[in-house]
N, CA, C and O of each residue as an XYZ file, in Angstrom:
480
protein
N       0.828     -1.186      0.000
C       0.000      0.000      0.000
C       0.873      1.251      0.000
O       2.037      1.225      0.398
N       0.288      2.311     -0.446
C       1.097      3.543     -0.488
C       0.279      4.344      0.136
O      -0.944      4.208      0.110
N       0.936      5.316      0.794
C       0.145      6.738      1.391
C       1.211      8.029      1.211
O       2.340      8.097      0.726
N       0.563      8.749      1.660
C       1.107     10.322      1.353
C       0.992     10.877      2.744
O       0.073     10.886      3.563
N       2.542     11.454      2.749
C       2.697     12.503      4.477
C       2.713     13.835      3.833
O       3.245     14.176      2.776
N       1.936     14.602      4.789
C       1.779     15.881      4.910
C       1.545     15.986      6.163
O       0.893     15.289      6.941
N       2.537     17.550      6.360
C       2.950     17.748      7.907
C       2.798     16.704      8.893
O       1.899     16.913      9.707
N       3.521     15.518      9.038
C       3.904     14.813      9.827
C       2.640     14.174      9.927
O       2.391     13.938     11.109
N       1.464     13.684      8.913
C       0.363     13.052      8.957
C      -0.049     12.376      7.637
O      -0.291     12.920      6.559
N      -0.076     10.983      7.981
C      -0.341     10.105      6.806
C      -1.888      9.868      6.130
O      -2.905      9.836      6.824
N      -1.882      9.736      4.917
C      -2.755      9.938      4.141
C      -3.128      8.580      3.398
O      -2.513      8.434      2.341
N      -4.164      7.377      3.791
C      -4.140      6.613      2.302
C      -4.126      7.045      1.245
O      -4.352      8.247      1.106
N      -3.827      6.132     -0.001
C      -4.162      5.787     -1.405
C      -5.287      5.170     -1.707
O      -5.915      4.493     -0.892
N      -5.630      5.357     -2.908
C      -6.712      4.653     -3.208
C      -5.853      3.450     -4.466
O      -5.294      4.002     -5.413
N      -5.813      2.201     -4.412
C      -5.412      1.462     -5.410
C      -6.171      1.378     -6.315
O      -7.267      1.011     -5.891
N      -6.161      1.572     -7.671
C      -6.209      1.464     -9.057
C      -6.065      0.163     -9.635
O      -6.141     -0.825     -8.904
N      -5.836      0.035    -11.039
C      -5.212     -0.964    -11.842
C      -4.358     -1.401    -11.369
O      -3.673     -0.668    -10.657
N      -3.974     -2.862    -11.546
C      -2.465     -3.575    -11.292
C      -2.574     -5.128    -11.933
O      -3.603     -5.621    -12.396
N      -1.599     -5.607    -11.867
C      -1.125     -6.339    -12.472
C      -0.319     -6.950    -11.298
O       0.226     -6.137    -10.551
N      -0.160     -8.321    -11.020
C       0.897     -8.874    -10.213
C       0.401    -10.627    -10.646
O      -0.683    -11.109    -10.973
N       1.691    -11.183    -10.465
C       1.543    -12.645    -11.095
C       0.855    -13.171    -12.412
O       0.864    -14.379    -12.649
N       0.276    -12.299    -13.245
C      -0.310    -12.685    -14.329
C      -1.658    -12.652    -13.808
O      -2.462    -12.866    -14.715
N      -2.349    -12.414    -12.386
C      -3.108    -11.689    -12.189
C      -3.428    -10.110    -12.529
O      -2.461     -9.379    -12.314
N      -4.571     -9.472    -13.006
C      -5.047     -8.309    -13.979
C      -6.261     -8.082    -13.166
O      -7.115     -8.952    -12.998
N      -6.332     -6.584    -12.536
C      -7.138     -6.044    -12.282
C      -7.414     -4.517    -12.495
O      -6.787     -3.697    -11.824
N      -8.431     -4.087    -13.504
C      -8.878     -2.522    -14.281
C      -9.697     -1.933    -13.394
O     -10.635     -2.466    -12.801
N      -9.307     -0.776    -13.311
C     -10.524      0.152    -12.707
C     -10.516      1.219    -13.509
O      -9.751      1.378    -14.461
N     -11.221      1.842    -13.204
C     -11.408      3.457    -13.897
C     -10.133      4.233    -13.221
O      -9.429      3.935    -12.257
N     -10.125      5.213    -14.011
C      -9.254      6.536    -14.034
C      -9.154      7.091    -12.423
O      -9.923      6.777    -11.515
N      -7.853      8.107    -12.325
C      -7.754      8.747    -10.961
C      -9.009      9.382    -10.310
O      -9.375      9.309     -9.137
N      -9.739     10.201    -11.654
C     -10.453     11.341    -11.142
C     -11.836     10.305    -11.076
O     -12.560     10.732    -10.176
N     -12.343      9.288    -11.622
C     -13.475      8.357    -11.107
C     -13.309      8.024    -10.225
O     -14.109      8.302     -9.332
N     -12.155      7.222     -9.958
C     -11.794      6.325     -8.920
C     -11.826      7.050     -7.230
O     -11.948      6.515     -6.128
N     -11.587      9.061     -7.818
C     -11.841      9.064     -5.986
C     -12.669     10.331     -5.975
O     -12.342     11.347     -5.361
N     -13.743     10.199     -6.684
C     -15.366     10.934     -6.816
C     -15.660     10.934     -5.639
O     -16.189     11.956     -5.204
N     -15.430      9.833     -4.753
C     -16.300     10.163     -3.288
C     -15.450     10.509     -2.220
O     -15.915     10.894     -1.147
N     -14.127     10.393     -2.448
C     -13.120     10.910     -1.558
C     -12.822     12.218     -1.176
O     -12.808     13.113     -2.021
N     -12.553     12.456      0.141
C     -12.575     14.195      0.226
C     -10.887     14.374      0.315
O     -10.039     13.584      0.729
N     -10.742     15.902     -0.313
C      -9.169     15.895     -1.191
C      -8.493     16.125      0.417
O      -9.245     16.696      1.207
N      -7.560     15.844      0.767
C      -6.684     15.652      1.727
C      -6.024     17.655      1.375
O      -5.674     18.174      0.315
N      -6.090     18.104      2.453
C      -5.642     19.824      2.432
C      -4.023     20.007      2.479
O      -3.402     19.529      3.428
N      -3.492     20.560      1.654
C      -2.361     21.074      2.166
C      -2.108     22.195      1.442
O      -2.801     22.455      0.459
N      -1.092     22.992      1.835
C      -0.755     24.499      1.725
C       0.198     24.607      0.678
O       1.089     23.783      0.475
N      -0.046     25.841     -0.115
C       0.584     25.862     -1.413
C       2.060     25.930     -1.168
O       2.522     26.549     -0.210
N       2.913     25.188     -2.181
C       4.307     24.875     -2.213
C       4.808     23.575     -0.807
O       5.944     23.211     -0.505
N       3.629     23.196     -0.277
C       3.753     22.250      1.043
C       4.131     20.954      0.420
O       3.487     20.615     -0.574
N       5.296     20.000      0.956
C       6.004     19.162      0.927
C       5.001     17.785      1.127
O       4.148     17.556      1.985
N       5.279     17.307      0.445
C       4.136     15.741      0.101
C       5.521     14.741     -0.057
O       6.551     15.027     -0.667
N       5.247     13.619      0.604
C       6.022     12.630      0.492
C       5.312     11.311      0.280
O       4.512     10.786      1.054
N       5.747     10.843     -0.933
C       4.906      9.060     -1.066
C       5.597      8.613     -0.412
O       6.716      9.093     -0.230
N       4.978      7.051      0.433
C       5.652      6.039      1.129
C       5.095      5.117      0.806
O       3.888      5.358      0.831
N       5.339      3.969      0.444
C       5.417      2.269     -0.220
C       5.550      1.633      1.413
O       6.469      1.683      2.231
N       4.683      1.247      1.439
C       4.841     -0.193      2.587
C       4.809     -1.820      2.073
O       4.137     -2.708      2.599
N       5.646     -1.955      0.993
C       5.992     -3.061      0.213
C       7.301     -3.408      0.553
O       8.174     -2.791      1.164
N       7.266     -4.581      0.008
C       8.887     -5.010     -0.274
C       8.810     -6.249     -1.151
O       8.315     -7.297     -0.739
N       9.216     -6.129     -2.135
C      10.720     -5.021     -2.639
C      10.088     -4.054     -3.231
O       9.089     -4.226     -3.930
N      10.504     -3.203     -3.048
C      10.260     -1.814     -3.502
C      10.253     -1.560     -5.370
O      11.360     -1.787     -5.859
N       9.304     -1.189     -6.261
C       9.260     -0.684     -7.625
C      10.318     -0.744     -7.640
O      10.957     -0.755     -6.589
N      10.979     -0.815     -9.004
C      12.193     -0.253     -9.268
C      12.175      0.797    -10.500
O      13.228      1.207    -10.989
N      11.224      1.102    -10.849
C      10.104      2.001    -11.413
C       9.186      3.031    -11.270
O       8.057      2.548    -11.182
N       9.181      4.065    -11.218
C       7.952      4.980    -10.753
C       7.194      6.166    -11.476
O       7.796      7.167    -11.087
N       6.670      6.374    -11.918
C       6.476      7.835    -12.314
C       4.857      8.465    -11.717
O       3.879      7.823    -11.334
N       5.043      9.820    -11.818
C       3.920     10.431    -10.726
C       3.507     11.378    -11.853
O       4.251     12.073    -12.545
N       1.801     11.241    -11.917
C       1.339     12.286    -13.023
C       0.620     12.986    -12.001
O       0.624     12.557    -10.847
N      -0.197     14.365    -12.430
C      -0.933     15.053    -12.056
C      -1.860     15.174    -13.266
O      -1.392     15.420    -14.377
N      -3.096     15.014    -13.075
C      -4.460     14.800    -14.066
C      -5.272     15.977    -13.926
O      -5.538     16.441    -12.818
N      -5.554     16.328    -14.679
C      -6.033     17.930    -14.946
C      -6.987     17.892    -16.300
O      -6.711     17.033    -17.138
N      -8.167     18.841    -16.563
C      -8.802     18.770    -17.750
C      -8.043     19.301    -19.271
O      -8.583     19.816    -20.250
N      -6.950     19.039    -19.094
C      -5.534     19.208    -19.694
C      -5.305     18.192    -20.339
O      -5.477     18.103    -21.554
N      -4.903     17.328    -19.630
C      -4.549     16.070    -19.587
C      -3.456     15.622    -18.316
O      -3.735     15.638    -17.118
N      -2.404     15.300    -18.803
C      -1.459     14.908    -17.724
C      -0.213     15.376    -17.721
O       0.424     15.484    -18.769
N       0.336     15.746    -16.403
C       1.481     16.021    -16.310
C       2.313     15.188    -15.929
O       1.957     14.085    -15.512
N       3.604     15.566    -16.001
C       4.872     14.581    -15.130
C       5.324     15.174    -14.136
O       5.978     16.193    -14.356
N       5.122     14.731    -12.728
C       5.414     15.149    -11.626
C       7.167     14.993    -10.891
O       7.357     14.204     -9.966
N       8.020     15.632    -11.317
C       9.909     15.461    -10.863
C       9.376     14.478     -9.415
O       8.353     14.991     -8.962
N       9.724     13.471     -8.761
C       9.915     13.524     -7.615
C      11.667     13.145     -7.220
O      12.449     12.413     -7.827
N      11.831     13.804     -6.218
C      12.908     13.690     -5.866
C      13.406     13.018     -4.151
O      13.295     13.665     -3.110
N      13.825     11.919     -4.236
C      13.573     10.959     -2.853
C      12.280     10.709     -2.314
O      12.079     10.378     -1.145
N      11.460     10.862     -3.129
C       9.851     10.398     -3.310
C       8.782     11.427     -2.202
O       7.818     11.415     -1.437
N       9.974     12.365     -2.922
C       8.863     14.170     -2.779
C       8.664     15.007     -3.953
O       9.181     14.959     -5.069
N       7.743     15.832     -3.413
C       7.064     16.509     -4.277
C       7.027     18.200     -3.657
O       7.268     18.371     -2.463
N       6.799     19.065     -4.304
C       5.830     19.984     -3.700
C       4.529     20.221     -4.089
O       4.372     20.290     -5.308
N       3.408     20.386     -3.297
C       2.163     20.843     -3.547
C       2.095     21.996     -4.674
O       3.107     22.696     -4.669
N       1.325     22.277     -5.443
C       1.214     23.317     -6.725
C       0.882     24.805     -5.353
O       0.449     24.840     -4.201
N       1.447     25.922     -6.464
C       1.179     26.898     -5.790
C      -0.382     27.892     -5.822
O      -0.533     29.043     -5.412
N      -1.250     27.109     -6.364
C      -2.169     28.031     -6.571
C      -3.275     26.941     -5.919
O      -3.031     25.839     -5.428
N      -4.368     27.508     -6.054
C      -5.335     27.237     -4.975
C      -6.145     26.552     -6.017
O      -6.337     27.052     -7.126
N      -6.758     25.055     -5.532
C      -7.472     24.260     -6.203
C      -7.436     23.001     -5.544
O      -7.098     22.848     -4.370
N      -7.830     22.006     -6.411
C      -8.535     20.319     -6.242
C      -7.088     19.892     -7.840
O      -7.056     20.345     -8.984
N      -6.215     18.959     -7.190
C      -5.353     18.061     -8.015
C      -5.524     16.867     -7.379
O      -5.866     16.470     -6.265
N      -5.042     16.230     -8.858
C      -5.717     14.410     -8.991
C      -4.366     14.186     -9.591
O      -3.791     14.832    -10.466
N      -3.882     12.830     -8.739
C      -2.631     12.444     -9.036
C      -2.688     11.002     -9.188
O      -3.439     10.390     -8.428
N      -1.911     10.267    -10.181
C      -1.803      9.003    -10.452
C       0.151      8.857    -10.394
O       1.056      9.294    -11.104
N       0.085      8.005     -9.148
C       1.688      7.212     -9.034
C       1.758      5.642     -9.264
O       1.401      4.706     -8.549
N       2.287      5.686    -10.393
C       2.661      4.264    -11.241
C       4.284      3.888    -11.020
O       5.408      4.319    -11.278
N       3.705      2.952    -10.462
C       4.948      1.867    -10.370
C       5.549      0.528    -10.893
O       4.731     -0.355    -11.155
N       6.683      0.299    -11.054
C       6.514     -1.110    -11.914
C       7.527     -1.869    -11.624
O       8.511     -1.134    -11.535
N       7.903     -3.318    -11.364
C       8.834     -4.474    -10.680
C       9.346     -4.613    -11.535
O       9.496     -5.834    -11.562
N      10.012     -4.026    -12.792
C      10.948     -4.802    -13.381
C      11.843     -5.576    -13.579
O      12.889     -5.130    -13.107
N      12.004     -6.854    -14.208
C      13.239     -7.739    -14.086
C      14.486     -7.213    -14.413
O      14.489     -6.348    -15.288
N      15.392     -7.489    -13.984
C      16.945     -6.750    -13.809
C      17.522     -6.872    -15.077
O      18.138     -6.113    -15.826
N      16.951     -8.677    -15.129
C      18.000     -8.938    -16.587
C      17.401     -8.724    -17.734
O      18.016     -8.503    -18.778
N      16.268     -8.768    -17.640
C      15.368     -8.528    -19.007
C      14.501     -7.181    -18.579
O      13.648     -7.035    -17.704
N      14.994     -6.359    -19.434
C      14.739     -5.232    -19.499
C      12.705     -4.876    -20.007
O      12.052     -3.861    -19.768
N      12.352     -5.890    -20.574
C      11.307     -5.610    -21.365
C      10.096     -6.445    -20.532
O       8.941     -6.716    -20.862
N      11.006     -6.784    -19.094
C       9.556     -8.210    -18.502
C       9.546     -7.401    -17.197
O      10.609     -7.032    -16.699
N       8.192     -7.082    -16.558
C       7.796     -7.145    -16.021
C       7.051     -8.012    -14.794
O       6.068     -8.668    -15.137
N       7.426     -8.052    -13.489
C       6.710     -8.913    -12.823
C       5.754     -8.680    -12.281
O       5.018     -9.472    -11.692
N       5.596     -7.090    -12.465
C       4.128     -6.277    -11.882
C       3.767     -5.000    -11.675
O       4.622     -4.268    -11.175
N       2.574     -4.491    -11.969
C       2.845     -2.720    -11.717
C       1.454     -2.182    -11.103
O       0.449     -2.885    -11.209
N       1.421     -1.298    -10.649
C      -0.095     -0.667    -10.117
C       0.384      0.590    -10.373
O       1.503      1.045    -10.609
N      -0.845      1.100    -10.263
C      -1.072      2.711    -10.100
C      -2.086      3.080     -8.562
O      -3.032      2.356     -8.251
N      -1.770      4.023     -7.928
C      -2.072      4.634     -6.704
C      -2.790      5.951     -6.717
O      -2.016      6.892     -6.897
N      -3.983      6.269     -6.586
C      -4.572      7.217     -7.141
C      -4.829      8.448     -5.712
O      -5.523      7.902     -4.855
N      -4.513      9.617     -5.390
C      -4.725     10.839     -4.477
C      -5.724     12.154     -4.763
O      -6.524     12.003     -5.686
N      -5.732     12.727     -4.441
C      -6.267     13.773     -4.732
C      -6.013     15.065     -3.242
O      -6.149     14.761     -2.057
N      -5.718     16.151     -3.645
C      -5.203     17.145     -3.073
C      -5.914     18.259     -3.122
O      -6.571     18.255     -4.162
N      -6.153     19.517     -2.289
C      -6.828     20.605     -2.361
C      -6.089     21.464     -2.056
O      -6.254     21.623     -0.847
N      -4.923     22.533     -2.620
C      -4.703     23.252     -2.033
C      -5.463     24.629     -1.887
O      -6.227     25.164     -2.690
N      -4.994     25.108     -0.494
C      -5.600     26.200      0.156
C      -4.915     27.375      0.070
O      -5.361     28.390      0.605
């Protein structure tokens, strides 16, 4: 499972799609998937940290932000972020994936982790 710290307070995920063992499970999109969820608050430019309570850890990751845009690519750096600076509701999808070491092209499994944020 993954969650998100803000100011020293943890946040679930909502799990998405994944894939593990040749087991396959689809869901809808970030912004369906957390319609009934209320956006977790934090303060503009405020420090967000993902945490993985797995092991072994992705060796893979990338973090979008979903917008009526489409999608962005979120830098994380030691699996932070900063909150956007302007005031609104963001929808984030963090995809991860187990890749095999030696074979570059196989996969042993991946999910996506779906959030949503309000800044104030």
């Amino acid at each position: 499972m993954v969650s998100i710290k803000i100011d020293n307070k943890e946040y679930d995920t909502k799990l998405g799609t994944y894939c593990w063992n040749g087991n396959c499970v689809d869901t809808v999109g970030p912004v369906e998937l957390l319609k009934e969820k209320a956006p977790v608050q934090v303060h503009a430019g405020g420090q967000i940290t993902l945490n993985m309570k797995y092991t072994p850890k992705p060796n893979e990751t990338y973090l979008s932000q979903i917008n009526n845009d489409g999608e962005t690519e979120i830098k994380l750096k030691h699996n932070q972020f900063k909150a956007p600076d302007e005031k609104g509701i963001y929808f984030y999808a963090y995809s991860v994936w187990w890749m095999d070491e030696e074979d570059e092209n196989l996969s042993h499994g991946d999910a996506f982790y779906a959030f949503v944020i309000k800044v104030q």
